[in-house]
N, C-alpha and C positions, 0 to 999 in steps of 0.2 A: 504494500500500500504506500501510495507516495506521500509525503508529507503537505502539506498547505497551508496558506498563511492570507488569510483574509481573500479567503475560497479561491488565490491563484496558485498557480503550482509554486513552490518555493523557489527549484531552479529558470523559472519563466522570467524572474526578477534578476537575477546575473544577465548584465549588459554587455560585461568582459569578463576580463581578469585580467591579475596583477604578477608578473612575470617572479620566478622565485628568483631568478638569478640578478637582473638588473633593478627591480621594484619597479618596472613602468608598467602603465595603466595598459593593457592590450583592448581595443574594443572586441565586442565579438567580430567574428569572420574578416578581423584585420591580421595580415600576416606578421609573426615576429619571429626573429630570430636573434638572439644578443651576441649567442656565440661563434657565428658565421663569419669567416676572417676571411684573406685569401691573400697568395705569397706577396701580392703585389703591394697589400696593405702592412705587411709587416716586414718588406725589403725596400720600401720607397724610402724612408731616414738615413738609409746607409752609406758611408763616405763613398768616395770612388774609387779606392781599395778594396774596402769589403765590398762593394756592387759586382768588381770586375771577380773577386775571391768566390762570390756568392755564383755568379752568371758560370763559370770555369766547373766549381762543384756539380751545380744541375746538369750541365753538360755531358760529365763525366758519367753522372750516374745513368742519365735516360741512355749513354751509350749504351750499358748493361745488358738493356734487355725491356720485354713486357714488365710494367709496374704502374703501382696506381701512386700518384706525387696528388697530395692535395694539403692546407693548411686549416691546423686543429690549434686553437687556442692560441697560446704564443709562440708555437713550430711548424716548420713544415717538414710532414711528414713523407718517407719513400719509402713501400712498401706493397709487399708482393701477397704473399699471404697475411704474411705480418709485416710489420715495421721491423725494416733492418737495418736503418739510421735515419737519423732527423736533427735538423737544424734549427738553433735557435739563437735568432738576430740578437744583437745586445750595442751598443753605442759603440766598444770599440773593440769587439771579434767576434767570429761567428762561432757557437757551441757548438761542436759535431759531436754528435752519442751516437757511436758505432756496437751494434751487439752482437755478440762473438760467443763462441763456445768456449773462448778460452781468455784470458787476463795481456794485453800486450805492453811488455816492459820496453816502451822506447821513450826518448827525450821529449815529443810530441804530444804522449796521452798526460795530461793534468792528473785524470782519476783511474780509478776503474770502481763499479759497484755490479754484487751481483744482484739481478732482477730477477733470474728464476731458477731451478734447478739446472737449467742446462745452458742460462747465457747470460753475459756478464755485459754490462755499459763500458765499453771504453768513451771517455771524454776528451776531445780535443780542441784547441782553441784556435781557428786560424786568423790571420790578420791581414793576409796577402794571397793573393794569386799563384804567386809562387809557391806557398806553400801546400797547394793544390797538386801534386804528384808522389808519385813512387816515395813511403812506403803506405803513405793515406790513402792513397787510390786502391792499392794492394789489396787493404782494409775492408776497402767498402765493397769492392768486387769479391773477395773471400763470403763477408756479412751477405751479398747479393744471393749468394751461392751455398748459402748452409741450408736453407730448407728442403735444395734436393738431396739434402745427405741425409740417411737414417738414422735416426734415433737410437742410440742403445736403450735395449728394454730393460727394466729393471732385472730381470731373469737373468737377462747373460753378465749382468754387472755383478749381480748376486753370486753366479758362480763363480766370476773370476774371485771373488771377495774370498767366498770360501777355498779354494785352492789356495790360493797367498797364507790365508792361515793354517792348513795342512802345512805346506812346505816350511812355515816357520814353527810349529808345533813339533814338526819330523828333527831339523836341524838343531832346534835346541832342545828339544829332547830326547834325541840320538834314537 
């Protein structure tokens, strides 16, 4: 049974609504969207260093291959299945988060965080064009390229697990 409120339907009264994210007034059957960006809006600020660093990046990547490039909140996102790196503008370098199945120790990565059990953020900061090749390109093309690789299941991990501890069960217990 619906509710009513001075014999009209109660939701007959809602004219809009009020967005949770921004607090603006929506009319009804007015479109909104607050979080709708797009690269252009979040690479227009950029000196002429990071524009030519940024334009050389995308480049690089749509070389790859099929991928979907689109911008989520304050990054723009590449990705295939998933997101296998993405960039975010900042006043004076671009943040590349590169994810990897494994940690990379070079002068380049700032961080590394792991995000899931099987892939880790490398972070890296560029500031130049130039810094736009060989071993970061490497990176992204490797990142492009891991979802066709399999998965180890946990079963065969599980075994290797057990074996290693046999073998050092055996050794030091003769």
């Amino acid at each position: 049974m619906r509710s009513t409120i001075d014999g009209a339907d109660y939701n007959s009264r809602m004219a809009g609504r009020e967005c949770h994210h921004c607090k603006q007034w929506i009319e009804a059957g007015e479109q909104h969207d607050c979080w709708t960006t797009t690269e252009a809006a979040l690479t227009e600020d950029l000196s002429e260093d990071l524009r030519d660093a940024w334009d050389r990046l995308r480049e690089i990547a749509v070389a790859f291959g099929d991928q979907r490039i689109y911008a989520s909140g304050t990054a723009i996102m590449f990705s295939r299945k998933s997101c296998y790196f993405f960039v975010r503008p900042r006043r004076h370098f671009l943040q590349v988060c590169v994810f990897l199945g494994r940690a990379v120790r070079a002068p380049q990565v700032r961080r590394v965080e792991r995000k899931s059990a099987s892939k880790l953020v490398n972070i890296i900061h560029i500031t130049h064009r130039d810094e736009v090749e060989p071993p970061i390109t490497d990176w992204l093309q490797e990142a492009y390229g891991l979802p066709d690789k399999p998965a180890r299941s946990a079963r065969s991990s599980q075994r290797t697990t057990s074996k290693a501890k046999r073998k050092r069960t055996r050794v030091n217990g003769r």
